[in-house]
N, C-alpha and C positions, 0 to 999 in steps of 0.2 A: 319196867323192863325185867327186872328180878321175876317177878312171877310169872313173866313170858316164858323166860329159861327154864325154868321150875316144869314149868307145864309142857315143854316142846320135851326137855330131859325124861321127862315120866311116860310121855305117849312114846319117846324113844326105845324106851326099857319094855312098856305093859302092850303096846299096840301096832300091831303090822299096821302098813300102808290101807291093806286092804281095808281093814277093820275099821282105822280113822275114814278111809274115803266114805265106806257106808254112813257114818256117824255124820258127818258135813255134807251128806245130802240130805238127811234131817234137817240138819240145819238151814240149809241154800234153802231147802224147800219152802220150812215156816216162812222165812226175810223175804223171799220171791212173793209169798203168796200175802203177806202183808203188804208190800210194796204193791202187789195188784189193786188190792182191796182199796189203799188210799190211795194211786192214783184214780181210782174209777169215781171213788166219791166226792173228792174234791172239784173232779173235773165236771163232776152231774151238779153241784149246788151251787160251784163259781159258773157254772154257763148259764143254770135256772138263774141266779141272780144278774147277770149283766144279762139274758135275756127280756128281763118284764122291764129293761129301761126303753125310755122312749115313748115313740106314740105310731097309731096307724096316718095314713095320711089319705085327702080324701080319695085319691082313686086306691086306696089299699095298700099293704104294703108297710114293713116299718120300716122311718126313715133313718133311722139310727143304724141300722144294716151297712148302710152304708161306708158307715165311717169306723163301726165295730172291728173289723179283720184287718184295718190299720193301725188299729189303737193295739190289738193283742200282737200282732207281727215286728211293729215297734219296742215294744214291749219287748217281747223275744230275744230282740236283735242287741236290746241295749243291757239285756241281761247277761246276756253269754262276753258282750266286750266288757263291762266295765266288774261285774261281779265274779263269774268265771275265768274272765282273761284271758280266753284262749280257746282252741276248737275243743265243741265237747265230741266231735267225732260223726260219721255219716251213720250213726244208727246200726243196723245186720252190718253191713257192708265194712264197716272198721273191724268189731266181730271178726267177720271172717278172714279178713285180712290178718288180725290178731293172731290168728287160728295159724293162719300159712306162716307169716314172718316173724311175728315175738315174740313167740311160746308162750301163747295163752295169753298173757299177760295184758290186762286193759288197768287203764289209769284210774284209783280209788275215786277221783271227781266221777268219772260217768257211774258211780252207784246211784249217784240223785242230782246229777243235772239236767240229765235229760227229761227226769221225772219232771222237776218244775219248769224248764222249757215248755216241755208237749203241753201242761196245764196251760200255761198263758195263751199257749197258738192257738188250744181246741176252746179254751172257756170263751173265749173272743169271737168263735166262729171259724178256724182256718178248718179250713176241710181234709183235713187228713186225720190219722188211726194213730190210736196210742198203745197198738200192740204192741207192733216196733220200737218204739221206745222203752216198755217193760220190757222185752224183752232182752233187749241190748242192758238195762239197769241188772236183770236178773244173771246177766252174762258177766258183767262186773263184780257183784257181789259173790258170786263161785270163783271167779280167777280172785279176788282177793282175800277171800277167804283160805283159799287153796297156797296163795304166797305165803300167808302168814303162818300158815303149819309147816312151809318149804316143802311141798309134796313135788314128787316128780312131775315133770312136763306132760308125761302122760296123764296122770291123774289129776295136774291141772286143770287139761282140755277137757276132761271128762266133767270135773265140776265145775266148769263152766255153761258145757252142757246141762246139767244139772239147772243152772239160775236159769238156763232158756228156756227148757223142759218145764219147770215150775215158774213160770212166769207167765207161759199160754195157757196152762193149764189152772195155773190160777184166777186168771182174768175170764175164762169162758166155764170154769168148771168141767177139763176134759182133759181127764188125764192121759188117755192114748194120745190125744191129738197136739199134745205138750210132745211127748215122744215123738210120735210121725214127724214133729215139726225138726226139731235136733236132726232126725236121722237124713231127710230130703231138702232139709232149708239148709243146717249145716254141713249135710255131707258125714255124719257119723257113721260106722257100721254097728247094727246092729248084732252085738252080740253075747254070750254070756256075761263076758267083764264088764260090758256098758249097761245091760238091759237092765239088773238090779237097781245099779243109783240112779238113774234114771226114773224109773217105775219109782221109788220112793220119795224123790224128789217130787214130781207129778203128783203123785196121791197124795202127799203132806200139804204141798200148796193147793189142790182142790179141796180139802177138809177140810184147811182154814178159811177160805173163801165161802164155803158154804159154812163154816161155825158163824161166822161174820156178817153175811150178807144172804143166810139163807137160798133158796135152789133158785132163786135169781139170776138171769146171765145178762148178756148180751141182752140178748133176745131168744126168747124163750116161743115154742110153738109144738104144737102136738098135730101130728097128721090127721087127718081125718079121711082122706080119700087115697086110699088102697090104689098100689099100681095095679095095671091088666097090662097085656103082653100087645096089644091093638095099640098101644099109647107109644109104645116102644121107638116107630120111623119118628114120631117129632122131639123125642128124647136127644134125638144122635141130630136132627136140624137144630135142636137148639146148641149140643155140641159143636157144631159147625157155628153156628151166629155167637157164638160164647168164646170162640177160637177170633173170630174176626174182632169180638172186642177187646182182646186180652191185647193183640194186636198194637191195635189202636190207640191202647191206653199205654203201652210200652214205648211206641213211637211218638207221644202226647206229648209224655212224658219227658223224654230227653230231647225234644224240640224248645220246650217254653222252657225246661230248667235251662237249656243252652244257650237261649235268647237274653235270659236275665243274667247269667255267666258273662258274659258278653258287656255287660254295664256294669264296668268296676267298680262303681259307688256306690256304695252296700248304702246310702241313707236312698240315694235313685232309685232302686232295688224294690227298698222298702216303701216309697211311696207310691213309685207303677205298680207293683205288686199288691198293695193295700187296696188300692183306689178298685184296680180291676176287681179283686176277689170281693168288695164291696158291693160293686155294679151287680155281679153275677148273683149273688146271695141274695139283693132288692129286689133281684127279677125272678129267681126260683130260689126260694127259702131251704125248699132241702136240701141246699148245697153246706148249710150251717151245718159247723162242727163234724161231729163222726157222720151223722144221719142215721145212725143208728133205731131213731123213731120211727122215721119213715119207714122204714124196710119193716117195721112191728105193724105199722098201720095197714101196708099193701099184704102184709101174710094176716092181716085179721079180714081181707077182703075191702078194705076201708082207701079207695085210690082219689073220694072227692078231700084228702088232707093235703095230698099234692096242691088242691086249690087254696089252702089258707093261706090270709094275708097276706096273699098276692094283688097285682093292677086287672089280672085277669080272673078272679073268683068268678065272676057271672056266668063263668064255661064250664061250672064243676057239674059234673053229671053229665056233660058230654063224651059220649068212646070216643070219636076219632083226636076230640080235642086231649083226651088223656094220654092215647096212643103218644099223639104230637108232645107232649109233656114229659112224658117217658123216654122216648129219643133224644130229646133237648139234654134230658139230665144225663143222659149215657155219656151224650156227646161231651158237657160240662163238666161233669162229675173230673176227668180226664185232666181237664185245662185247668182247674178249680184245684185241684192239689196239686200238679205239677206247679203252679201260681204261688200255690203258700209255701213251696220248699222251697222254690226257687230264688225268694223274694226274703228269705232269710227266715221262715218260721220254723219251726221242727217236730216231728212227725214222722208216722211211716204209710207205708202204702198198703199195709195189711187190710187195716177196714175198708178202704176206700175199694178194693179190690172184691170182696162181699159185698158192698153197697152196690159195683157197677153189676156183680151177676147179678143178684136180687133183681133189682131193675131189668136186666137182660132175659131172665127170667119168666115174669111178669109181661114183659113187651110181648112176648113170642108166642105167651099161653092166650092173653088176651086179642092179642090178633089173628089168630086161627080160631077163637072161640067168633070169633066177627063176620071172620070169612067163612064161618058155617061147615069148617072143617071137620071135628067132632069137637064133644065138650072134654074140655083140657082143665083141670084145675090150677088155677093161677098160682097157690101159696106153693103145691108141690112143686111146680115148675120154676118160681123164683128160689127157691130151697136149694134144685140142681141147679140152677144158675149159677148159686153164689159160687158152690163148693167146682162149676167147671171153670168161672173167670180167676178163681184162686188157683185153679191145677195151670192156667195158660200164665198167668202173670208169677208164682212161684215155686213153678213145676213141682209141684207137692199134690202129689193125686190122691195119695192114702192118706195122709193131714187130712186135707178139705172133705175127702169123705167123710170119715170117723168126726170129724168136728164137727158135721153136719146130723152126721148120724145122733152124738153125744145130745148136741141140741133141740134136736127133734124128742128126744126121750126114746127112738128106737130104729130098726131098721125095715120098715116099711120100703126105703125108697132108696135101699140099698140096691137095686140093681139098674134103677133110672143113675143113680149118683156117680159109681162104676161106668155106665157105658157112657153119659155125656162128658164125663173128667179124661177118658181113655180116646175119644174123637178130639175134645181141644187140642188132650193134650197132641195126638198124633198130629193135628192140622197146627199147630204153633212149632213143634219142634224143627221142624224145617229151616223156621224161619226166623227164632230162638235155641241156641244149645244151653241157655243159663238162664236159672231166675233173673229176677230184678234185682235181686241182691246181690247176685255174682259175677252176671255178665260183664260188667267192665274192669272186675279184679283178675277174671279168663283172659280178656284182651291184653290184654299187662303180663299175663305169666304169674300174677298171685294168688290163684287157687287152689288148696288143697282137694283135692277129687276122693272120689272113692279109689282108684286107680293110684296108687300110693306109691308104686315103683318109678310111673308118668310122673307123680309130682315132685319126687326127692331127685328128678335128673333135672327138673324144671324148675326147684322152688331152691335147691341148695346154693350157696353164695360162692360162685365159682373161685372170688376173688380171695377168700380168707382160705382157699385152699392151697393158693398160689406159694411155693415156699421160694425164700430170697436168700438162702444162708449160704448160697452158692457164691465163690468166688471168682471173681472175674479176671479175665485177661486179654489183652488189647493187641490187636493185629499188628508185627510190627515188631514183639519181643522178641526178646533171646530164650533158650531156654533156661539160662542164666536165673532171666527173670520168674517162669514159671515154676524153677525149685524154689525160689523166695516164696511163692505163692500156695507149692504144695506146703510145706512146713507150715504154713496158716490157718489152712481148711481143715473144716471135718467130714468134708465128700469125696467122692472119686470121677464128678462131673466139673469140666470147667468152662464155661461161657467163653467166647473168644467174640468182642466186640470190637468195631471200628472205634473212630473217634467222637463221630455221634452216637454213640451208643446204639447203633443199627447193630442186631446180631448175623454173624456170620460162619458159625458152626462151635463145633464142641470138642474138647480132649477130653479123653478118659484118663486114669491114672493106668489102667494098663497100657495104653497106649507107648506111656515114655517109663514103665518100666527097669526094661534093659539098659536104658542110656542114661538113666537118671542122676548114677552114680560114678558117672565117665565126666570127670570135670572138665578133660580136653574139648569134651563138645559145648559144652557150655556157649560160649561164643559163636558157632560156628552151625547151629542150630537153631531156625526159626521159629515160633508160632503156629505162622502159617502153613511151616512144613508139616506139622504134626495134627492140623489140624481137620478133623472129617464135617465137611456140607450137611447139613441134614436136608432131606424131602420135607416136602409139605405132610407127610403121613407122618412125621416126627415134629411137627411144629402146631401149637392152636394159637389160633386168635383172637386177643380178648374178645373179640365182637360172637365168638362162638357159643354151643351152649353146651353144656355139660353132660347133654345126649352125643354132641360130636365128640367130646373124648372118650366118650366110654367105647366109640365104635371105634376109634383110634384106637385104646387097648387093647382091642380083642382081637385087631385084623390081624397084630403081631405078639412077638413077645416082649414088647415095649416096658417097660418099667419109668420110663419117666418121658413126658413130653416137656417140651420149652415153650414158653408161651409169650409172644411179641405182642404187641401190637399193629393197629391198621397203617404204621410208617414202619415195621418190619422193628420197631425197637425192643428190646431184652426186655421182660419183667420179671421171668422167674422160670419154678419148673411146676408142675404137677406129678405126681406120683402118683403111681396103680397105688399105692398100698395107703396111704392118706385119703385118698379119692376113696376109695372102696370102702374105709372106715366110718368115713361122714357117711356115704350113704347106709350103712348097715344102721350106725346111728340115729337118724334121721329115721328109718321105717322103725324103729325100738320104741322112739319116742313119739311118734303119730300112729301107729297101728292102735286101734281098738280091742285087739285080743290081751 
């Protein structure tokens, strides 16, 4: 603890805020892009190794699939109750929540639970993305990082962003798209103050990942076939068919997680949920793990791997039968990770959201290449897939390009990328105003937005605004009793309530003034005589929201409202000038400039 002091005393005296914050995205960045590195590796040798168990069986097919994504789900579920003890959090969505309501601040456990959660779900087979979970570890280790120097809430948020930034950027080798992702998944603005630690973070975690694991990603692919401007109308139909799956897989989604919400019994959960995600996996293998292969195999041209060690191999080499394969997996893909989250595994929906374009992709090139339409290249067309199901499922259109672009090694298919991510996205937002990560913290009021004046009237705690220092007096007195009560306060507002505490208007000290000092009235003088009704345009109710009192301020020259509740009872007052102060606060400490 002594040499904490030591060290926090010396950066007090030698180093601005600014200075330290550059310095610990250095830092975030390395830990982010380490933290990538071994979740990707462990999660590649523990799934090769519990993949070669087992056997095929004679119509195909391995039987151990079966019971696999029970065994990891299980697993999971008994790790987070008995070793964790507690929720390690919904992955983005606590994030952003963290973001709106607790200043930054996420719990030291989620720098590495989630990491060995998502291991156990993916090496087992659960079909979900272990972006989201670096990602969220990478969010942890910048907010704790950031605690432990005590940097302000601003700077907190920032290097938080920082572990996000350097967390995608570490796991795909893409440094923009580590950025894009902060700015459009968490709502940052881009701007001078942020762009630097950001950008450094990003770079540091990509250079480690490539010190590490050399120019290996994801999935790695090199264009070979040049866009032409003829190719353009089925660019914008596959945005459209990209918009209907983004769709799909959003509405999958909170169907089956809802369904299993619904069966309290987290071991129930975990056995319906096992057993299914088992069934699905024996009957289309691609559904294992991230699918990550898959998607390498159908961009090398390679779609008879869809047919391995399945019941139906005998149909590899068939188009319509592949076609028919490919729809199945869209449709799957969907119900297959909504399955493993819902049923207690953990994970995010990042990869599964590049796996369903790919696929979406691929379906649309190769059945106009069928129907005699013109020739389409299929790997090009799964490439915009992926980056237009990512723009529909996490409204991030400049992400999913540039990561796509990043991946590719160039931009060749920058303006197919661009216009089918700008059709999803237009055909989704209708019918979507939030990613998947955010939409149901919007529903709630816990969103911090780009729109920062909307969120500080929306996100500030009306309740700890509410002041009570106000003395009360009770319909019914003398004013006997209200000099007793002036002599006590330190305001010039007096509450006048009934005997349930119902309030029913208010004295001011001007009010009783002049008579204050006339003892003969003392007795002879009521409460109620001195007392002024307020209107409803002088009163909020708790159920109100902190947009209605600010329109209350401004109608008049109001300086303090009273604020009842839904049975008309006293809680307190609000004040222009407390009121005003939070929110000045509040944009000070979320603004990005």
């Amino acid at each position: 603890m002594q040499l904490y002091r030591n060290i926090y005393r010396w950066r007090l005296r030698h180093m601005s805020e600014q200075s330290m914050l550059l310095l610990l995205a250095v830092v975030v960045g390395l830990m982010s892009g380490l933290a990538a590195v071994l979740l990707k590796n462990v999660v590649h040798y523990a799934g090769r190794l519990v993949s070669r168990m087992g056997e095929l069986t004679p119509m195909g097919g391995n039987v151990m699939m079966l019971v696999f994504p029970l065994v990891g789900i299980l697993l999971t579920v008994l790790f987070v109750r008995y070793i964790v003890r507690g929720d390690i959090g919904h992955g983005l969505p606590s994030v952003l929540l963290a973001i709106s309501r607790k200043g930054s601040k996420l719990p030291p456990k989620n720098m590495w639970t989630s990491l060995v959660a998502s291991t156990i779900t993916v090496a087992f087979g659960g079909s979900v993305g272990l972006e989201a979970p670096i990602a969220s570890t990478g969010s942890a280790i910048g907010s704790n990082i950031g605690r432990w120097f005590r940097l302000s809430p601003k700077s907190l948020r920032l290097l938080l962003g920082c572990g996000a930034a350097g967390a995608i950027a570490g796991i795909f080798k893409a440094p923009f798209a580590g950025i894009l992702f902060v700015v459009e998944v968490f709502l940052f603005d881009l701007t001078a103050t942020t762009a630097l630690p950001l950008l450094i973070s990003a770079l540091v975690s990509a250079s480690t990942a490539y010190f590490l694991m050399g120019r290996e990603v994801q999935f790695q692919f090199e264009v070979m076939h040049h866009f032409t401007l003829s190719q353009l109308p089925f660019y914008v139909v596959l945005g459209i068919f990209c918009a209907l799956v983004s769709l799909y897989f959003l509405r999958t989604a909170d169907r089956v997680e809802g369904w299993f919400a619904k069966h309290g019994n987290a071991w129930t959960r975990v056995l319906m949920g096992g057993l299914l995600l088992g069934v699905l996996i024996y009957l289309f293998p691609p559904l294992y793990g991230e699918g990550y292969w898959m998607l390498t195999e159908l961009l090398n041209g390679d779609s008879t791997s869809l047919f391995n060690n399945t019941i139906y191999s005998s149909l590899s080499g068939n188009t319509w039968a592949t076609l028919g394969i490919l729809f199945a997996l869209i449709l799957l893909k969907a119900v297959a990770t909504a399955t493993t989250i819902g049923s207690g595994g953990v994970g995010g929906t990042f990869g599964p959201s590049l796996i369903l374009g790919g696929l979406a992709g691929y379906f649309v090139a190769m059945l106009c290449n069928e129907l005699g339409t013109m020739p389409l290249d299929t790997a090009s067309f799964a490439l915009v897939g992926m980056a237009a199901v990512m723009t529909g499922v996490m409204h991030a259109p400049f992400m999913a390009t540039f990561l796509i672009a990043d991946i590719t090694g160039g931009y060749q298919l920058l303006v197919p990328l661009l216009t089918a991510s700008a059709v999803t996205y237009l055909c989704v937002n209708p019918f979507e105003r939030h990613s998947i990560y955010a939409r149901k913290l919007a529903e709630k009021g816990d969103l911090l937005t780009h729109d920062k004046d909307a969120s500080a009237w929306r996100l500030l705690d009306m309740d700890r605004l509410i002041e009570t220092n106000f003395v009360i007096v009770r319909s019914g007195n003398s004013l006997r009793d209200l000099v007793e009560v002036i002599q006590t306060s330190r305001r010039n507002l007096f509450p006048v309530l009934d005997d349930e505490d119902k309030f029913l208007g208010v004295i001011a000290l001007d009010d009783v003034r002049k008579i204050i000092f006339r003892p003969d009235l003392y007795d002879s003088v009521w409460v109620d005589d001195l007392m002024h009704p307020l209107s409803e345009g002088d009163m909020v109710r708790s159920s109100d929201t902190l947009s209605d009192v600010v329109e209350k301020f401004k109608i008049g020259d109001r300086y303090n409202l009273v604020v009842v509740d839904a049975d008309n009872r006293y809680l307190g007052f609000l004040s222009r000038a407390n009121t005003f102060s939070a929110y000045r606060q509040f944009i000070s400490d979320t603004s990005d400039e």
